[in-house]
TILUMNU-311172 format. One record per atom (N, C-alpha, C): x, y, z. Coordinates in steps of 0.2 Angstrom, whole numbers, plus 5000, padded with zeros to 4 digits. Layout:
// residues N
XYZ;...
END
This chain:
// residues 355
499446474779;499246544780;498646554783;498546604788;497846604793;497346644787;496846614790;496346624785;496046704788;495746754782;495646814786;494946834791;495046854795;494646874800;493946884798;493346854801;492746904796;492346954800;492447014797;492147094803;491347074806;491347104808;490447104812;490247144806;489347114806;489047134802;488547194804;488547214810;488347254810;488347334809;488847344805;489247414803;489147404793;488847444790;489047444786;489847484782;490147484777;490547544775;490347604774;489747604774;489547684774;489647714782;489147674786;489147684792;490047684794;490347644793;491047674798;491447724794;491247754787;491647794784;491347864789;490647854788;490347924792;490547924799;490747864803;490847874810;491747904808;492147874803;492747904804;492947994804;492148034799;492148094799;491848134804;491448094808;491548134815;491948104821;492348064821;492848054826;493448124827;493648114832;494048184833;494748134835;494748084833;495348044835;495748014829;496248044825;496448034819;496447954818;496947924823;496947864823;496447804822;495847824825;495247794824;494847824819;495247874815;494947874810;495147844806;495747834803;495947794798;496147734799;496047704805;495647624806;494947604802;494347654806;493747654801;493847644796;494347674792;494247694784;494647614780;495047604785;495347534782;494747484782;494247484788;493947404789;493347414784;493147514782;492547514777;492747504772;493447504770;493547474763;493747394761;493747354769;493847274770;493047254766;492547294771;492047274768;491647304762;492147334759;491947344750;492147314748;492447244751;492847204747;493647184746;493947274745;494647244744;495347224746;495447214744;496147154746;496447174754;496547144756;496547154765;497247214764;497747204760;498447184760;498247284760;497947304754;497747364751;497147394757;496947374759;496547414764;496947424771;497547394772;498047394776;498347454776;498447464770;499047524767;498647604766;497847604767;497347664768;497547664773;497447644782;497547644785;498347664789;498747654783;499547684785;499747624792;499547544790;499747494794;499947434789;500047374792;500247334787;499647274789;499647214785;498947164786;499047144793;499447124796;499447074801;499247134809;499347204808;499047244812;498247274813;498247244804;497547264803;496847204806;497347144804;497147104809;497047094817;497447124820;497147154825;496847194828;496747254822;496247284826;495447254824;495347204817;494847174818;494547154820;495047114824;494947064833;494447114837;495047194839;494447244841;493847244841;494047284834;493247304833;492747254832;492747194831;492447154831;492147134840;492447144845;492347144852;492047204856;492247244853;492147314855;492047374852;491747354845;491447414841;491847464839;491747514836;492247594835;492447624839;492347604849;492847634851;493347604853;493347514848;493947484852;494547514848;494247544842;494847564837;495247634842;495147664847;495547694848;496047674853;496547724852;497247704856;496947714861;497547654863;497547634870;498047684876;497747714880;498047764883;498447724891;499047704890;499347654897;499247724905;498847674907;498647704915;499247734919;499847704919;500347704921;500247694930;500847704934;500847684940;500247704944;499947664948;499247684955;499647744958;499447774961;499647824965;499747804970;500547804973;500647794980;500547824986;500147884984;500047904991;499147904989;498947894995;498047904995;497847984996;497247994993;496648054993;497048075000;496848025004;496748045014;497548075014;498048025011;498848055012;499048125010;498748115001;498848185000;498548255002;498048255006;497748285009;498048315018;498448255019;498948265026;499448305023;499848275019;500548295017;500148375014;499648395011;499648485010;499448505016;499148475024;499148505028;499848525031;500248475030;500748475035;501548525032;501148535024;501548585019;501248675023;500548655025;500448735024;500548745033;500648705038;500748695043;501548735042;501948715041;502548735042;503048695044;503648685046;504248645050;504248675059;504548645061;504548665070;505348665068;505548705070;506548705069;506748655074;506348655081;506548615085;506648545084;506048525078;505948445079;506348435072;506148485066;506348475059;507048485058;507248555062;507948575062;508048635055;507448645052;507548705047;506648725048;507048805045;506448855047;505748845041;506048825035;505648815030;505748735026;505248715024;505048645019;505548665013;506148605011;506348605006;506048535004;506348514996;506148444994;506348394998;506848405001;507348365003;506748325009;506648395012;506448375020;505748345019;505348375015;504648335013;504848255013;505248255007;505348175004;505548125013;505748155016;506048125023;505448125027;505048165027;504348175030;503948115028;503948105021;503448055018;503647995019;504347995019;504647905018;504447885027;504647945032;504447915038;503847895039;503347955036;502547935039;501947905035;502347905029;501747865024;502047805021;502747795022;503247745020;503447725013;503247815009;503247805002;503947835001;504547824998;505147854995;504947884989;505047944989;505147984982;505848004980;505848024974;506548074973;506248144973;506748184975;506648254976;505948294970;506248274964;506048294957;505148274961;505248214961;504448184962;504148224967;504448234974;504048284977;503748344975;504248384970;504148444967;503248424964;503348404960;502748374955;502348364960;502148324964;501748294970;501448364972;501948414976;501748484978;501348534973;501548544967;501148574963;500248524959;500648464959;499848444960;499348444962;499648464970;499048464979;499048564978;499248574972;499248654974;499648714976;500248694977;500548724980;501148744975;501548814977;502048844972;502548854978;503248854974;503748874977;503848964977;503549004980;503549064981;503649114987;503949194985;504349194992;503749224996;503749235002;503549255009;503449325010;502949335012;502849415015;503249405022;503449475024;503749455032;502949515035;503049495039;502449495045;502949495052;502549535055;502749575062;502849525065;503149515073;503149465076;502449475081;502449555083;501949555087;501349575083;501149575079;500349555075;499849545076;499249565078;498649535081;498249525077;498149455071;497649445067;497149455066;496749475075;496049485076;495949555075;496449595077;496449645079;496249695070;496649645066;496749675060;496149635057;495749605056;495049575057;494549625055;494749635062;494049695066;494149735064;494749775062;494549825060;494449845053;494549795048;494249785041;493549755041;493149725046;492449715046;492049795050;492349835054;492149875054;492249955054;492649945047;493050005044;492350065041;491550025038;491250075038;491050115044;490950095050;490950115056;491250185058;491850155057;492450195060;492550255054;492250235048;492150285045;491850335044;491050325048;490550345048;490750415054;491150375058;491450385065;491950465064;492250455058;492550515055;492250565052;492150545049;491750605045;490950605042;490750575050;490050605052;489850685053;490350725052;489950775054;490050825046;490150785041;490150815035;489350825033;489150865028;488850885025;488550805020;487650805021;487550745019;487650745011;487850695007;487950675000;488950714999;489150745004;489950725000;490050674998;490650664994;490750614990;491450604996;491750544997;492250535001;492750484998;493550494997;493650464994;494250434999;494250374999;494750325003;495550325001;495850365002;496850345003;497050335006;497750295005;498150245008;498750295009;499150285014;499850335013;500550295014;500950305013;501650265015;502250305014;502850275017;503450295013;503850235013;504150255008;505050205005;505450235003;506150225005;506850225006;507150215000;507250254995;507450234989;508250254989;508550224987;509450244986;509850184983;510450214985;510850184981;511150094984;511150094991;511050004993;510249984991;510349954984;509649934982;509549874979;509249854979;508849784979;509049744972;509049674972;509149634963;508549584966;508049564959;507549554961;507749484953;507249454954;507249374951;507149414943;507449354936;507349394932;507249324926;507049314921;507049274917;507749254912;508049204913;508749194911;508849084910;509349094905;509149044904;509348994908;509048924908;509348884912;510048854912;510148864921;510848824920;511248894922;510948944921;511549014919;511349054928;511749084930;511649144937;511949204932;511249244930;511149304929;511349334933;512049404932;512449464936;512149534936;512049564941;511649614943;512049664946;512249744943;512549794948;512349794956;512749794959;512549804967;513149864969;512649884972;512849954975;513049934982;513849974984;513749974992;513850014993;513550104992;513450134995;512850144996;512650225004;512350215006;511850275005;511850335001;511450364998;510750384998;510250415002;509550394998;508950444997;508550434994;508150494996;507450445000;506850475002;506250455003;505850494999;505450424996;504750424991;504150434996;504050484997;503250505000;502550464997;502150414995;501550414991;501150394993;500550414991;499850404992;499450384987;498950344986;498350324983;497750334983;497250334978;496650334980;496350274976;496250214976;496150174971;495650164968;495150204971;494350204967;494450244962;494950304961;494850354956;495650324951;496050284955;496550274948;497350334951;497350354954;497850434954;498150414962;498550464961;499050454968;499450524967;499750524975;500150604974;500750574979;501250594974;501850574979;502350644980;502950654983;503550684984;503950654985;504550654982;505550624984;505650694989;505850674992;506350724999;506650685001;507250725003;508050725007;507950705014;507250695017;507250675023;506550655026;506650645031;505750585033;505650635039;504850655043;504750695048;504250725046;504250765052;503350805053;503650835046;503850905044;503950945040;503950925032;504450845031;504150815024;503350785025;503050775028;502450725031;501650785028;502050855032;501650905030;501550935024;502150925018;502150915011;501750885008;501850835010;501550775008;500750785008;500450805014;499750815016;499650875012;499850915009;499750965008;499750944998;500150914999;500250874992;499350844989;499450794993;498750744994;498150794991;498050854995;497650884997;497450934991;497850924984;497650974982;497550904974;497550844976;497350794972;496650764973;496450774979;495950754980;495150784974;494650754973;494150784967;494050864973;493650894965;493450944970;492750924972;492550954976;491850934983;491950874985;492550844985;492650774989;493050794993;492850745000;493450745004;493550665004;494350665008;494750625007;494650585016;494850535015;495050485023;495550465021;496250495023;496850465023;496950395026;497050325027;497450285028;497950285030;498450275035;499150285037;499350255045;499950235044;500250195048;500250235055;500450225058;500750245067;501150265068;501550285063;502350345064;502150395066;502650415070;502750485074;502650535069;502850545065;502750605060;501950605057;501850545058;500950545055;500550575062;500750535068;500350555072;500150605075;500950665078;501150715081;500450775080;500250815086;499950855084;500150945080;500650955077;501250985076;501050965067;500650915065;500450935060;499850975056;499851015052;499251045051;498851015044;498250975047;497850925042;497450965037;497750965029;497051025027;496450975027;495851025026;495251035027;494750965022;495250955018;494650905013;495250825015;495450855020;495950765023;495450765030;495450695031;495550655036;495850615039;496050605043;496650535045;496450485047;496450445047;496350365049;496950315051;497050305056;497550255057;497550185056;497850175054;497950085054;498050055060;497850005062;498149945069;498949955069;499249945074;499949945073;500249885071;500749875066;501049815068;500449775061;500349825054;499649805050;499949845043;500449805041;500749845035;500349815029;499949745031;499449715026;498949745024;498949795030;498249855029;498549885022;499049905022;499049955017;499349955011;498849945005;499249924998;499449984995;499850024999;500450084996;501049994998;501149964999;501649935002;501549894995;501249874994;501149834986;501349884982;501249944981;501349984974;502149994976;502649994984;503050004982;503549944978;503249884979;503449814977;503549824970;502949864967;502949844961;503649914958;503449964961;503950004959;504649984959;504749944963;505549894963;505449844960;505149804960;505349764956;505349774946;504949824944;504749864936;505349894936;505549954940;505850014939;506550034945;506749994948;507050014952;507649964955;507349924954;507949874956;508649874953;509049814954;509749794948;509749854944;509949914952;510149984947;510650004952;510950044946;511450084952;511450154950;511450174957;511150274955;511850314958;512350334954;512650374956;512850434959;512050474960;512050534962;511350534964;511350584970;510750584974;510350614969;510450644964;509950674959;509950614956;510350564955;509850504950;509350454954;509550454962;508950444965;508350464966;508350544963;507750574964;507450564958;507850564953;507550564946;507150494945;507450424948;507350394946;506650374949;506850384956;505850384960;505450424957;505550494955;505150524950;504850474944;505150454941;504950434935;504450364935;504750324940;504450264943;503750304944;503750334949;502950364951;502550384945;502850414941;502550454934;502550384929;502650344930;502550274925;501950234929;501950244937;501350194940;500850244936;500750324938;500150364938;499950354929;500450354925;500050344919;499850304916;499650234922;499150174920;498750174927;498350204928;497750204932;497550154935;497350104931;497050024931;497549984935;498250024935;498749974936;498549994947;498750064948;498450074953;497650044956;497350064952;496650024955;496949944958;496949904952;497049824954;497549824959;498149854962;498649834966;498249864973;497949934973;497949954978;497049924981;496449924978;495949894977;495849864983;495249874990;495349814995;494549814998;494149764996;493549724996;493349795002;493849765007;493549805015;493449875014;493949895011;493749965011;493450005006;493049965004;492749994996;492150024998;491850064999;491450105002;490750134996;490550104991;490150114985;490250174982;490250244984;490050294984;490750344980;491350304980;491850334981;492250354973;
END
């Protein structure tokens, strides 16, 4: 029979009973607690069974501890495989993610796992399975999420410049006001609400394709709305039609949301009905255009999102009054969380202190 191990004498049982109550590592605590009770003396067999191991395990973490003190008693955590791709790779491979595909050379318009994994085996000469790529891509950063569309003809510079020089152009409007007006920044838009209406992603169990009503008629009203994000409020109208005459509703609408002694700096796109001189602007409005071809500019395009996606989607509206109703109440849900409009509509550039 092997004779038993004899511990280092540099620990007493007090010392590793106190070190096992401040350990945050269960296992190396009732290791400790076994060897302080070896060296109170008793029976290996029984100081084995404190510990919830048996003698011949207790003998080796004696070996340990004996070689490496109280941090050799903790588990041992296996490193598992080196990483096949290097720092410099994974740092290529998220370039070559945020790069894009060429159709011409790749033969698709966007990166699936498929097409990575084939990218990698050619240029780094590592094979993965799909699943592994996944993993690989959220580790370096990146999520599988959908795409804004963006104009084709878009000037990036263009839309730049005029967010770095929008107090300018501000100052540029409604420089001839009355010094200390208070001025407050709105956004304007419209959306197409009806009955061909959108199914939007939803939480459903795995393995399952959740069924959504789909509508194919073509039915619709337009949601007129506006923003002010500094103050939390918006002012919209549903109408039967889009043009100078709904547009002029609309302004007119605005205009009596605005504070009182503030005047307002409309935000708004380049439609004809915005632009035409055929409209009549009240007095506490001013207009501001956006670049053309700059729908980024304008977070009425995000409040419309969210109003689809909360309140509008996987519906079906059977009468043009349930389409009126139903944009009605969507808007009257966004305006009774303020906060909610601040944080979506909200844009660094256009914050203007004062507002």
């Amino acid at each position: 029979m092997a004779s038993a191990v004899q511990l280092r004498t540099d620990y007493s049982a007090s010392d590793l009973r106190r070190l096992a109550a401040a350990s945050k590592h269960a296992n190396q605590s009732r290791r400790l607690l076994s060897l302080a009770a070896v060296l109170d003396g008793m029976d290996r067999a029984e100081a084995a069974r404190i510990g919830g191991m048996d003698r011949q395990t207790l003998r080796d973490w004696v070996h340990r501890f004996n070689a490496l003190g109280p941090d050799g008693l903790r588990d041992i955590r296996p490193k598992g495989h080196p990483p096949r791709l290097s720092k410099a790779q994974l740092a290529e491979l998220a370039e070559i993610v945020e790069t894009g595909p060429d159709r011409r050379v790749h033969g698709v318009v966007r990166w699936r796992r498929l097409d990575l994994r084939k990218v990698v085996a050619d240029r780094f000469g590592v094979a993965y399975h799909e699943r592994t790529i996944g993993k690989i891509l959220k580790a370096i950063g990146f999520s599988h999420i959908s795409a804004r569309p963006r104009h084709p003809g878009q000037d990036p510079k263009v839309m730049e410049d005029f967010k770095k020089n929008f107090l300018r152009t501000l100052n540029a409007h409604v420089g001839h006001l009355s010094k200390g007006r208070r001025i407050e920044v709105w956004f304007q838009d419209e959306a197409r609400i009806g009955q061909k209406n959108g199914i939007v992603r939803q939480w459903a169990r795995r393995g399952t394709r959740p069924r959504q009503p789909a509508d194919q008629r073509y039915d619709n009203a337009w949601l007129f709305g506006a923003i002010c994000p500094a103050r939390g409020v918006g002012a919209a109208l549903t109408l039967p039609y889009i043009g100078t005459e709904a547009m002029q509703m609309h302004l007119d609408e605005i205009s009596t949301m605005v504070a009182r002694g503030s005047h307002a700096v409309l935000l708004l796109d380049r439609a004809g009905w915005h632009t035409t001189r055929m409209l009549t602007v009240p007095k506490n409005i001013t207009l501001i255009f956006l670049p053309s071809r700059s729908p980024e500019l304008n977070p009425v395009e995000q409040i419309w999102q969210y109003l689809r996606s909360n309140f509008l989607s996987n519906s079906v509206f059977e009468t043009y009054a349930d389409i009126v109703d139903a944009a009605c109440e969507a808007w009257r849900s966004l305006t009774e969380n303020p906060e909610t409009i601040t944080s979506i509509g909200s844009s660094q550039w256009a914050h203007i202190g004062h507002s």
